[in-house]
KOLPATOR-782635 format. One record per residue (C-alpha): x, y, z; residue number from 1; residue in one letter. Coordinates in steps of 0.001 Angstrom, whole numbers. Each point is the difference from the previous one (the first is absolute). Layout:
{xx->X; yy->Y; zz->Z; i->NUM; aa->A}
...
This chain:
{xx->-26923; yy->225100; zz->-157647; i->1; aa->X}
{xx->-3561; yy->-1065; zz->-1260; i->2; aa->X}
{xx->-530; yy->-920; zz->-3940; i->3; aa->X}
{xx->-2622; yy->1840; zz->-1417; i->4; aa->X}
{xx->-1921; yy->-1264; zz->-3332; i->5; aa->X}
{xx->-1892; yy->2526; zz->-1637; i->6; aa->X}
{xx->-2225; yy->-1362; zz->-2460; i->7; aa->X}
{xx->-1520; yy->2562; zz->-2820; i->8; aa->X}
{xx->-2476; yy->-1320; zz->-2330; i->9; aa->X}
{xx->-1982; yy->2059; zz->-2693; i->10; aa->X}
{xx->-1259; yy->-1514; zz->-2846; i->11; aa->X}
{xx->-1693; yy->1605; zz->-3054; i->12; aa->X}
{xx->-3650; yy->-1420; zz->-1397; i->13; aa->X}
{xx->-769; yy->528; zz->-3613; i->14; aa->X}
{xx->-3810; yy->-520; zz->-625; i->15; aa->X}
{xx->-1821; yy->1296; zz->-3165; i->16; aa->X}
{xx->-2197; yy->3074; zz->305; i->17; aa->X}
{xx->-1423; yy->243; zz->-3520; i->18; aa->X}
{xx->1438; yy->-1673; zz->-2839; i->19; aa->X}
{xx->4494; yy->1104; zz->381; i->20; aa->X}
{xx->-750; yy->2058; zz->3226; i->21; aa->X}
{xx->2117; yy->-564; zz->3286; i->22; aa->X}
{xx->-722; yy->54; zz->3284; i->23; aa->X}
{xx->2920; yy->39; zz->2432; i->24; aa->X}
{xx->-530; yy->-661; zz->3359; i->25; aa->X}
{xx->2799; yy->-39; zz->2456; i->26; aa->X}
{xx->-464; yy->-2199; zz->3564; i->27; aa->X}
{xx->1441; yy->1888; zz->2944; i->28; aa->X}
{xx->3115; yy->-1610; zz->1692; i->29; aa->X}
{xx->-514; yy->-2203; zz->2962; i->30; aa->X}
{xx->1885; yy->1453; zz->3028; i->31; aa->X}
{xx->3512; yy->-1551; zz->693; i->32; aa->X}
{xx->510; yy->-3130; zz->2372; i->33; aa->X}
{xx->2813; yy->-471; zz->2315; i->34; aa->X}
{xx->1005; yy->-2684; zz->3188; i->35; aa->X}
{xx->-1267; yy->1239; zz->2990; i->36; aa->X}
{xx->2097; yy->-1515; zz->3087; i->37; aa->X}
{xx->-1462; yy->-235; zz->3815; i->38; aa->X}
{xx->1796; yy->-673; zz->2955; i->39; aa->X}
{xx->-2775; yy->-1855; zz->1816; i->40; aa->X}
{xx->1323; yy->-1361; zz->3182; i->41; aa->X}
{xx->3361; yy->1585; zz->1430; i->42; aa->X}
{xx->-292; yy->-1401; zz->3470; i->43; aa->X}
{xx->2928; yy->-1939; zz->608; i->44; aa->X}
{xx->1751; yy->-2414; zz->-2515; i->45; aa->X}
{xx->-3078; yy->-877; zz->-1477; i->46; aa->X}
{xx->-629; yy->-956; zz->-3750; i->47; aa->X}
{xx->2136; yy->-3274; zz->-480; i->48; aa->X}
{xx->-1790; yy->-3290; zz->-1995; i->49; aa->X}
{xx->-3093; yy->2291; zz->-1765; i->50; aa->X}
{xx->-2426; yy->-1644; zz->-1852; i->51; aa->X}
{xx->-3162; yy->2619; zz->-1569; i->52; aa->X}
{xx->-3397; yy->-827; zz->-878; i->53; aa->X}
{xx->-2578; yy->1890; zz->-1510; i->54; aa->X}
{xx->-3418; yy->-341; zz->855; i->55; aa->X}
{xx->-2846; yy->386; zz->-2331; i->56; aa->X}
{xx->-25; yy->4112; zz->-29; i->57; aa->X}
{xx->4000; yy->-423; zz->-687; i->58; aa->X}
{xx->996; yy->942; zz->3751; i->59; aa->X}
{xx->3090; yy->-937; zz->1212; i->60; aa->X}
{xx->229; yy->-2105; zz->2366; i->61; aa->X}
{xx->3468; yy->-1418; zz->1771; i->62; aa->X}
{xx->1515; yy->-2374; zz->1737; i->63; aa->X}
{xx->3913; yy->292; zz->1858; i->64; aa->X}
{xx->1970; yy->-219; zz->2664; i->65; aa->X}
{xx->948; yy->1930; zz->2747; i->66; aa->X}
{xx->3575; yy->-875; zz->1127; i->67; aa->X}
{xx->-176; yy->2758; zz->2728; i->68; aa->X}
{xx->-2442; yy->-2743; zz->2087; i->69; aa->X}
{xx->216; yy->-2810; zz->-2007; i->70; aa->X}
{xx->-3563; yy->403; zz->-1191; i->71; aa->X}
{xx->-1627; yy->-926; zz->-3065; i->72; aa->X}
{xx->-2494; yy->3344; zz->-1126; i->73; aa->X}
{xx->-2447; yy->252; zz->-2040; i->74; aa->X}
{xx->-1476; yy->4022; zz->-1843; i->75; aa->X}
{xx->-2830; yy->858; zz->-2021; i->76; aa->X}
{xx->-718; yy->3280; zz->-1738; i->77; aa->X}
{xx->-3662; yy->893; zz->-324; i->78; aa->X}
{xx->-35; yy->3522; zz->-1772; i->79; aa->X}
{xx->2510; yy->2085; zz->1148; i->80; aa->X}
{xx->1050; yy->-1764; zz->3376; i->81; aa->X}
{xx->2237; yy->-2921; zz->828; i->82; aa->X}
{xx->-1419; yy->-1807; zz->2871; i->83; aa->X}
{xx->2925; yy->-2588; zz->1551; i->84; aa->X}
{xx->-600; yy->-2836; zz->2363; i->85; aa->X}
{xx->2013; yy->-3039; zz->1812; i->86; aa->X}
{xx->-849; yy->-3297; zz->-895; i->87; aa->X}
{xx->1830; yy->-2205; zz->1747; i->88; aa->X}
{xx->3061; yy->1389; zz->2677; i->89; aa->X}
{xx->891; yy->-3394; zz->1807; i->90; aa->X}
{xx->3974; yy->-540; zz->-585; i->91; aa->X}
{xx->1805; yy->1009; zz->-2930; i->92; aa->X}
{xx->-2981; yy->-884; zz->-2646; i->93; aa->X}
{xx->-936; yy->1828; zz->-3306; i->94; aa->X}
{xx->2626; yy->-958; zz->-2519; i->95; aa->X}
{xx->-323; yy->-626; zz->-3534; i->96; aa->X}
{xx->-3373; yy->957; zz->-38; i->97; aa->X}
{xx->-2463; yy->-688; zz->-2735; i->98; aa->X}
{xx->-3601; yy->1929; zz->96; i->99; aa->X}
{xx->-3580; yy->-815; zz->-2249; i->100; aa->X}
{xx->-2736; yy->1164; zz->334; i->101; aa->X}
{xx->-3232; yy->-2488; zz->-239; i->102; aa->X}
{xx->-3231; yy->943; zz->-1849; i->103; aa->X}
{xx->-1561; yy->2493; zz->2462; i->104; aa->X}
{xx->3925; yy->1609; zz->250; i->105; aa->X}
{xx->469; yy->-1950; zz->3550; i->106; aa->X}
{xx->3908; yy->-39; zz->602; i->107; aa->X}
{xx->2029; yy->-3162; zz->-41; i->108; aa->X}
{xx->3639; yy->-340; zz->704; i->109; aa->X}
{xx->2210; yy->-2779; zz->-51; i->110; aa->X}
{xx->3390; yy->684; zz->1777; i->111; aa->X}
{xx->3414; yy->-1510; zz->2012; i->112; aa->X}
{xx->-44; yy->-45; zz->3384; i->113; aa->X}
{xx->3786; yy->801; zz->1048; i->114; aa->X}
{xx->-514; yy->-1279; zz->3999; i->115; aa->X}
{xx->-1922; yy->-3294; zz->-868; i->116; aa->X}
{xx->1389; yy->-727; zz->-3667; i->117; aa->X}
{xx->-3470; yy->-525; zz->-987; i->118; aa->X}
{xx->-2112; yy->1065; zz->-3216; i->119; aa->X}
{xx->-3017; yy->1402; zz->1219; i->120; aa->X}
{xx->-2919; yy->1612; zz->-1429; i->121; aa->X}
{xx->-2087; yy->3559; zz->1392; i->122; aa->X}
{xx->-3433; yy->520; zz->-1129; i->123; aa->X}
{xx->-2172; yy->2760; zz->773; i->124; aa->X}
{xx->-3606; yy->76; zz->-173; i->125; aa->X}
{xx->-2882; yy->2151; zz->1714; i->126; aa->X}
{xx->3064; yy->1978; zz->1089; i->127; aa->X}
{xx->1797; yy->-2708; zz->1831; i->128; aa->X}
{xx->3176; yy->-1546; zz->-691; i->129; aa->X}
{xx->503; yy->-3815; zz->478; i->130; aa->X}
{xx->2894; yy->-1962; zz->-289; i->131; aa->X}
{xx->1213; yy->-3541; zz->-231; i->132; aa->X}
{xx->2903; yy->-1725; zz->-415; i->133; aa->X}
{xx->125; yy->-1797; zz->-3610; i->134; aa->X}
{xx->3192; yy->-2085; zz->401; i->135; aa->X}
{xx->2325; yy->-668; zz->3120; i->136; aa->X}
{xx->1517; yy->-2921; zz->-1331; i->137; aa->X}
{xx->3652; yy->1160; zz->126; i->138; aa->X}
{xx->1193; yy->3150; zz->-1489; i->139; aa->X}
{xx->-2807; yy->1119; zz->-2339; i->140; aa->X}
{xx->-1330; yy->3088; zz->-1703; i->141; aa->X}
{xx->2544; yy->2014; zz->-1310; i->142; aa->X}
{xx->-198; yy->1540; zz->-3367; i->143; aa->X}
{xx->-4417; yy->-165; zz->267; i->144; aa->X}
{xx->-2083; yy->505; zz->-2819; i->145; aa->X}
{xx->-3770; yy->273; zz->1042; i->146; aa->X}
{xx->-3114; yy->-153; zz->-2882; i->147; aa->X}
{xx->-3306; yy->-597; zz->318; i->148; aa->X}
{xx->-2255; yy->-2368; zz->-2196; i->149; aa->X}
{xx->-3106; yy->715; zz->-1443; i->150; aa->X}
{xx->-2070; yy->-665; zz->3206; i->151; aa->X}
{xx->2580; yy->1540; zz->2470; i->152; aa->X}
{xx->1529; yy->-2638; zz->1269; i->153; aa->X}
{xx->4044; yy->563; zz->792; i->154; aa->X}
{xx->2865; yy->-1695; zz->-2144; i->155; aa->X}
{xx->3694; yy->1007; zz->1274; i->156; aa->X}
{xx->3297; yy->-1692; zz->-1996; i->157; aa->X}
{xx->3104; yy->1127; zz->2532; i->158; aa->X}
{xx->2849; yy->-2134; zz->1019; i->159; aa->X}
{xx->1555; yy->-2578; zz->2634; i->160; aa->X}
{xx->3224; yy->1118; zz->957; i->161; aa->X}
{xx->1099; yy->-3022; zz->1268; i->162; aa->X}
{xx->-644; yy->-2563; zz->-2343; i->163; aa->X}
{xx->325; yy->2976; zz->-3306; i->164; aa->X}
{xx->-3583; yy->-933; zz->-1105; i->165; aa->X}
{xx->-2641; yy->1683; zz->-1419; i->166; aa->X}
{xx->-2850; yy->9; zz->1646; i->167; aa->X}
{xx->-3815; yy->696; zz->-509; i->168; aa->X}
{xx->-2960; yy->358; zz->2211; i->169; aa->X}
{xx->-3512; yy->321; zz->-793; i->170; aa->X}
{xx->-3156; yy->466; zz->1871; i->171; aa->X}
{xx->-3460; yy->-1708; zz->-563; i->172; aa->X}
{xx->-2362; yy->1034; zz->2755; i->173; aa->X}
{xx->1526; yy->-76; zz->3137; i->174; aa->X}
{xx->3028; yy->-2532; zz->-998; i->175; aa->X}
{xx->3397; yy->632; zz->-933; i->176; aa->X}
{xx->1417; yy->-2622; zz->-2778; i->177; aa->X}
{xx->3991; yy->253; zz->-108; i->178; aa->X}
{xx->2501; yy->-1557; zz->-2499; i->179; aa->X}
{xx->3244; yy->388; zz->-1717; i->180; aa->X}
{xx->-410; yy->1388; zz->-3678; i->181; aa->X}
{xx->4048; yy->-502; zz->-652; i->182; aa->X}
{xx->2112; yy->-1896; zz->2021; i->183; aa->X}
{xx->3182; yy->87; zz->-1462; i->184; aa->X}
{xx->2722; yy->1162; zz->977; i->185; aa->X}
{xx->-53; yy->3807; zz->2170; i->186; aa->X}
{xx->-2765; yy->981; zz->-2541; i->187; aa->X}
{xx->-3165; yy->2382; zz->959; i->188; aa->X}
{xx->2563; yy->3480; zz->244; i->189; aa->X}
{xx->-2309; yy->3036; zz->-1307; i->190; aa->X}
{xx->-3576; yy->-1745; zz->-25; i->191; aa->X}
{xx->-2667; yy->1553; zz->-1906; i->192; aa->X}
{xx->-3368; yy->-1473; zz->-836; i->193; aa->X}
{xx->-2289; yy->464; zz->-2195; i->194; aa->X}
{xx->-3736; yy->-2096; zz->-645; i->195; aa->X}
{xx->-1466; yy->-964; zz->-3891; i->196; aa->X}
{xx->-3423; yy->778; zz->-368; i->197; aa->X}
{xx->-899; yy->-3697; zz->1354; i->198; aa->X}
{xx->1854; yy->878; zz->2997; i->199; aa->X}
{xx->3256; yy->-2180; zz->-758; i->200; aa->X}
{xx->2935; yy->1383; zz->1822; i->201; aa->X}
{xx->2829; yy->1525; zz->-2187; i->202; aa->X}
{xx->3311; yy->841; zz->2232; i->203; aa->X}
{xx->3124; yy->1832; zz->-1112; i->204; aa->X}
{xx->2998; yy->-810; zz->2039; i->205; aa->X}
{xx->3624; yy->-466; zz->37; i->206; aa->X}
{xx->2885; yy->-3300; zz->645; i->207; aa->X}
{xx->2560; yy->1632; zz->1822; i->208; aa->X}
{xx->2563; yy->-3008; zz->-331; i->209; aa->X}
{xx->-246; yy->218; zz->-3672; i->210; aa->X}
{xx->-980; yy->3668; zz->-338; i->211; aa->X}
{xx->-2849; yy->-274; zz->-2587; i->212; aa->X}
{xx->-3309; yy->1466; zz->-258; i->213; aa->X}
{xx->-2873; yy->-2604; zz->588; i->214; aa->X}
{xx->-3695; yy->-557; zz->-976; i->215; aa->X}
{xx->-2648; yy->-1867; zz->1622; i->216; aa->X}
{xx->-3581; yy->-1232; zz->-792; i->217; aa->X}
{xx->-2239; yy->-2086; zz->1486; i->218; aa->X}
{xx->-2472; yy->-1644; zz->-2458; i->219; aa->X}
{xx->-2755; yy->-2825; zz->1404; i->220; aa->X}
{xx->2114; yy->-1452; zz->3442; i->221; aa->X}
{xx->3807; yy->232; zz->-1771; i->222; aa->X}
{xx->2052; yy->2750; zz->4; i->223; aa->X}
{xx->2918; yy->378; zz->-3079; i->224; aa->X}
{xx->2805; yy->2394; zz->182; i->225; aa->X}
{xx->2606; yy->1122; zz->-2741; i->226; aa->X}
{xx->2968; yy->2412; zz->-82; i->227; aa->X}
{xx->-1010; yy->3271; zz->-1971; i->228; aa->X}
{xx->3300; yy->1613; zz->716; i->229; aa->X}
{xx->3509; yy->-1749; zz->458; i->230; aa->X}
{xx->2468; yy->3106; zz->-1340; i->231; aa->X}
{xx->2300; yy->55; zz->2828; i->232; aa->X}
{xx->-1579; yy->772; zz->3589; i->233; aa->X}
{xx->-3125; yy->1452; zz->-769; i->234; aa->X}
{xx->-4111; yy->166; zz->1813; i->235; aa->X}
{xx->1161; yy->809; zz->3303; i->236; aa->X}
{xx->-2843; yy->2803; zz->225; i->237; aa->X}
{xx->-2692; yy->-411; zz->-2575; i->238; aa->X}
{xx->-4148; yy->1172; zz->85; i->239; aa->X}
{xx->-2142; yy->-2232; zz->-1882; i->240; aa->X}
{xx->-3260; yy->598; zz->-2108; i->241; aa->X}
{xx->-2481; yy->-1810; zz->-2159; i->242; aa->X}
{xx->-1382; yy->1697; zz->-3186; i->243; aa->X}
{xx->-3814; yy->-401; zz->-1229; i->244; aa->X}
{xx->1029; yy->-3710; zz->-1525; i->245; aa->X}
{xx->2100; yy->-1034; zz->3271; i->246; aa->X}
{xx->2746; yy->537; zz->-1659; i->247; aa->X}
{xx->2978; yy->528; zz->2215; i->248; aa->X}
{xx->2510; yy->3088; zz->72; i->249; aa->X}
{xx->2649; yy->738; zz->2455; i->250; aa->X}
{xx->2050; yy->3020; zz->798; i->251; aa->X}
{xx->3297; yy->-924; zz->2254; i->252; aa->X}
{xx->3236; yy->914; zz->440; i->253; aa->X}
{xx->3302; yy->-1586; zz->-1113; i->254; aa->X}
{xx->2496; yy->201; zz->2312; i->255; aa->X}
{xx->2908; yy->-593; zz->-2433; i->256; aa->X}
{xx->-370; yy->3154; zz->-2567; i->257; aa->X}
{xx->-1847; yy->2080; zz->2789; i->258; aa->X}
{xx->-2589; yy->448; zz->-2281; i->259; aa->X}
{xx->-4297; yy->-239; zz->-95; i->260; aa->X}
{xx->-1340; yy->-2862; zz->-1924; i->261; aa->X}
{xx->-3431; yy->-1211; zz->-1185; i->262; aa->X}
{xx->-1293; yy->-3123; zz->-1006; i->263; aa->X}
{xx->-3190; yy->-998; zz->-1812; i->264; aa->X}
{xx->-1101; yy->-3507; zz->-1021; i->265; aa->X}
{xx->-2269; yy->-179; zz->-3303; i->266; aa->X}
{xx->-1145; yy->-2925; zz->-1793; i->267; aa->X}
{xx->2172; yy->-2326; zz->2509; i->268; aa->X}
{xx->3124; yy->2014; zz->-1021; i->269; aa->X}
{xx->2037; yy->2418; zz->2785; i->270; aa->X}
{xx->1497; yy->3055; zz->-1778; i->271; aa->X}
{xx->1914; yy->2726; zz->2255; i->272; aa->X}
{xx->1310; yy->3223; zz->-395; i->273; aa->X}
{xx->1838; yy->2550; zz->1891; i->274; aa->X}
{xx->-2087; yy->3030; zz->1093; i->275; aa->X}
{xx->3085; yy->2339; zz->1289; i->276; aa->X}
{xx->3730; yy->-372; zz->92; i->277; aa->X}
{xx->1069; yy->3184; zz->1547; i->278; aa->X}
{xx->1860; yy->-1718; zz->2996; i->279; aa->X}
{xx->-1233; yy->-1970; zz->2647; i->280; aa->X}
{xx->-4094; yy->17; zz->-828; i->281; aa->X}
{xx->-2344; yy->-1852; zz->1313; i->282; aa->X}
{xx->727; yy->-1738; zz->3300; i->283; aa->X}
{xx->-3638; yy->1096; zz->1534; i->284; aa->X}
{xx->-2746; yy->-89; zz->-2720; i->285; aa->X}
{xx->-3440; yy->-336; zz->-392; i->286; aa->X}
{xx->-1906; yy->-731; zz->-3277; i->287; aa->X}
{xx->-3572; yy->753; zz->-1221; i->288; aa->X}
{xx->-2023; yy->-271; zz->-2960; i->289; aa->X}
{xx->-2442; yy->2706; zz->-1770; i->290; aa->X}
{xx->-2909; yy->-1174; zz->-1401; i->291; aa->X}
{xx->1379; yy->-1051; zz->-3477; i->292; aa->X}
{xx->2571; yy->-1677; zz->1688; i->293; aa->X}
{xx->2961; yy->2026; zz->-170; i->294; aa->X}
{xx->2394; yy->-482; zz->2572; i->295; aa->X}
{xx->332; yy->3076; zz->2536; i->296; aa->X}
{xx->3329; yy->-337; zz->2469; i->297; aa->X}
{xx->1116; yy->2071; zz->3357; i->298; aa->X}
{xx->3570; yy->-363; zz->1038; i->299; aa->X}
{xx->3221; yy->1251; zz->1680; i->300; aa->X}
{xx->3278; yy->1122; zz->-1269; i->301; aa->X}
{xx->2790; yy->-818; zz->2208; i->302; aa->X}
{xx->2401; yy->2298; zz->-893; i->303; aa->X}
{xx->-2242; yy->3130; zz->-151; i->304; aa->X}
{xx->-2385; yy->-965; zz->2724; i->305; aa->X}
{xx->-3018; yy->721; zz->-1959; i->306; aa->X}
{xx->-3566; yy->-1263; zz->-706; i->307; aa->X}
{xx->-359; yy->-808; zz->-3667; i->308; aa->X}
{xx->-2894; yy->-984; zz->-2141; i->309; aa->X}
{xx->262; yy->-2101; zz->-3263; i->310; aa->X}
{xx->-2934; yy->-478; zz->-2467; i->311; aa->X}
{xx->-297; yy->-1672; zz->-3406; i->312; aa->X}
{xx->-2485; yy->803; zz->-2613; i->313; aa->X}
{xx->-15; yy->-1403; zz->-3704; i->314; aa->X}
{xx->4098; yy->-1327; zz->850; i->315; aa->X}
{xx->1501; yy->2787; zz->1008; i->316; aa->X}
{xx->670; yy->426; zz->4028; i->317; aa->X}
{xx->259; yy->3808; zz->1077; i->318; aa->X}
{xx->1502; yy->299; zz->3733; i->319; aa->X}
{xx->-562; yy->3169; zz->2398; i->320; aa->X}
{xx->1700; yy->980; zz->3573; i->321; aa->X}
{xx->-3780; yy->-270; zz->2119; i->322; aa->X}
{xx->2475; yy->1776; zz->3074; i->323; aa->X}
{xx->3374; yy->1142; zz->987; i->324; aa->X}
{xx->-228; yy->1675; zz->2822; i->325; aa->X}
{xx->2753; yy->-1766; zz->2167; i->326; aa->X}
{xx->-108; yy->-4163; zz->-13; i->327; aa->X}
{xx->-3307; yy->-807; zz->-1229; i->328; aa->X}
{xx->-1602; yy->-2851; zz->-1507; i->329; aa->X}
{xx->858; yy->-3423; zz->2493; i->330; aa->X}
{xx->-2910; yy->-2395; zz->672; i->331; aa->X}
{xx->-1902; yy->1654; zz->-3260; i->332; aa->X}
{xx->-3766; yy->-1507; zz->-706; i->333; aa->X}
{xx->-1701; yy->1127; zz->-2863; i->334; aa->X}
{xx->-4018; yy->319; zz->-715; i->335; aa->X}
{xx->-1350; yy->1147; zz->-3359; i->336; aa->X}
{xx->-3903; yy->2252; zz->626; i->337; aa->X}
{xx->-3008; yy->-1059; zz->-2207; i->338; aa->X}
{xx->1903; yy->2442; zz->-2724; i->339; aa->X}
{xx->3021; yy->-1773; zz->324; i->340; aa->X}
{xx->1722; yy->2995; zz->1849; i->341; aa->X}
{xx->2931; yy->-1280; zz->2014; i->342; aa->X}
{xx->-95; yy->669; zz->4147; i->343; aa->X}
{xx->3219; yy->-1412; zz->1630; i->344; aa->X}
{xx->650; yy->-508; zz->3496; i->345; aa->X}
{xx->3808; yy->262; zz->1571; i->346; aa->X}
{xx->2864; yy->182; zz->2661; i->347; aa->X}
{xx->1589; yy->2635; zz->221; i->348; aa->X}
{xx->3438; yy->-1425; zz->1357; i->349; aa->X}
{xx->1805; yy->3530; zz->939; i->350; aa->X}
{xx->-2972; yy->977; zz->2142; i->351; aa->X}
{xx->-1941; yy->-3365; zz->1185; i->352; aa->X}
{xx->-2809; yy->1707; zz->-1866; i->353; aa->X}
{xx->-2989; yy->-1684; zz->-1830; i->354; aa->X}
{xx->-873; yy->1434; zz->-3126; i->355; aa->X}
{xx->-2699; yy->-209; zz->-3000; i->356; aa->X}
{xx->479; yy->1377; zz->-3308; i->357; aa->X}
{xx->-2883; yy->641; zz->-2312; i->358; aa->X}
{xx->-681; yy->997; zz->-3383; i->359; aa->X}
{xx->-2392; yy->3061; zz->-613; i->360; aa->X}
{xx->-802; yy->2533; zz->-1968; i->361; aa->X}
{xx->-451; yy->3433; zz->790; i->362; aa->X}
């Protein structure tokens, strides 16, 4: 059943009408807000690997994948209407999808192609889609992470399968430039980038033969990497963000205690914290930050099957059920609007439904 948070604010202003008169003036209460859920696309088994984007008038705007045709999918909602398209049905393609939107809100995805074992990359623009093949050197692009840098251009951190590197790509003009950010040991698991404000890439990740949580950064030609979490088996699913200093913080899931972690790095130091314990938290996640920088997380409970929502002001985290209407809440992606209201897109895994969950008033 849905969580609703009714908020009721009235507060009382004192102000001097003559010398020890009062004046009390009572503000009217704001109207209650509540998640909204959608079901946007219920034809097929559609809804796996979502990644949401908002463009500049906060509407949603999604990328997934339909495993009914093997097709990776891309919707937009302009108003009240969801308008849904193809991008790209040759083979099995459309997995692990990662969507931005450029300056004039053009769609770009960056995605696996299951037939070809190729990371590949889907722009649209004049309402055409093209697509290229990044990387067909082996078994490449699983676990994508797509951003774009301040003039556009495409940066995508994903992994080789074969050799267990990490991997980046990034295009300048009409040139791809490829090469391993990690290359130890099966590391790259659970990519997520993120760029500084000079454009330097930042990439969350996890070492599956040592079960840490890893960190990233490129800085002038040479990238660095260091172990923010080594508890046990831990950072196999993880979203990345910068705050307004390019300060990292990282929300991921240890597999040992089952429960939702986040990281944050401050003044060179990693600190991390548990966000929910209630059994088995976590394993699909997806972090955002307001405007002050406080750290905003979607994610799903195993055991319950529902979409929850995490967010942390002055300390203290406060968690919500977002849905729980059946087994909700796989492949989450999580946008924050100009307000810093939270719109979520999602599988729904009982039905083959995708959903979007958004928080309004009423």
């Amino acid at each position: 059943m849905k969580r609703t948070a009714a908020i009721i604010f009235s507060m009382s202003i004192v102000g001097l009408i003559g010398c020890g008169d009062k004046d009390t003036v009572t503000r009217p209460t704001p109207p209650p807000a509540t998640w909204r859920t959608t079901i946007v696309d219920s034809t097929g088994n559609v809804g796996a690997y979502t990644s949401l984007a908002l463009d500049a008038h906060g509407n949603p705007r999604i990328s997934y994948h339909d495993w009914t045709n093997g097709d990776l999918r891309y919707v937009a909602k302009n108003g009240t209407m969801w308008t849904m398209e193809t991008v790209e049905a040759t083979g099995n393609v459309g997995a692990f999808t990662s969507l931005a939107l450029d300056g004039e809100g053009n769609p770009r995805i960056g995605y696996y192609d299951f037939t070809n074992t190729d990371l590949k990359y889907a722009a649209k623009n004049g309402g055409t889609w093209t697509v290229e093949t990044v990387d067909a050197t082996g078994n490449m692009g699983r676990n994508t992470s797509l951003t774009l840098d301040g003039q556009g251009n495409p940066r995508i951190s994903y992994h080789n399968i074969l050799n267990g590197d990490l991997r980046y790509a990034g295009r300048n003009g009409g040139t791809w430039t490829l090469e391993n950010a990690d290359s130890t040991v099966d590391v790259g698991f659970g990519s997520s980038l993120a760029l500084d404000g000079q454009g330097n890439p930042r990439i969350g990740y996890h070492n599956l033969l040592n079960g840490d949580l890893r960190y990233a950064a490129k800085n002038g030609g040479s990238w660095s990497t260091e172990i923010v979490d080594s508890t046990a088996f831990v950072g196999e699913c993880i979203s990345l963000a910068l705050d307004g200093q390019g300060n990292p913080r990282i929300s991921y899931y240890d597999d040992t205690s089952g429960d939702l972690k986040y990281a944050a790095k401050s003044s060179g130091t990693w600190t991390v914290e548990t966000v929910d314990a209630t059994g088995n938290v976590g394993a699909y996640n997806s972090l955002a930050l307001d405007a002050h920088g406080n750290p905003r997380i979607s994610y799903y409970e195993d055991i319950t099957g529902n979409l929850k929502y995490a967010a942390r002001n002055s300390g203290t985290w406060t968690v919500e059920t977002v849905d729980a209407t059946g087994n909700v809440g796989t492949y989450n992606s999580l946008a924050l609007d100009a307000e810093g209201n939270p719109r979520i897109s999602y599988y729904d895994s009982g039905t083959g439904d995708l959903k979007y969950a958004d928080w309004v008033t009423h």
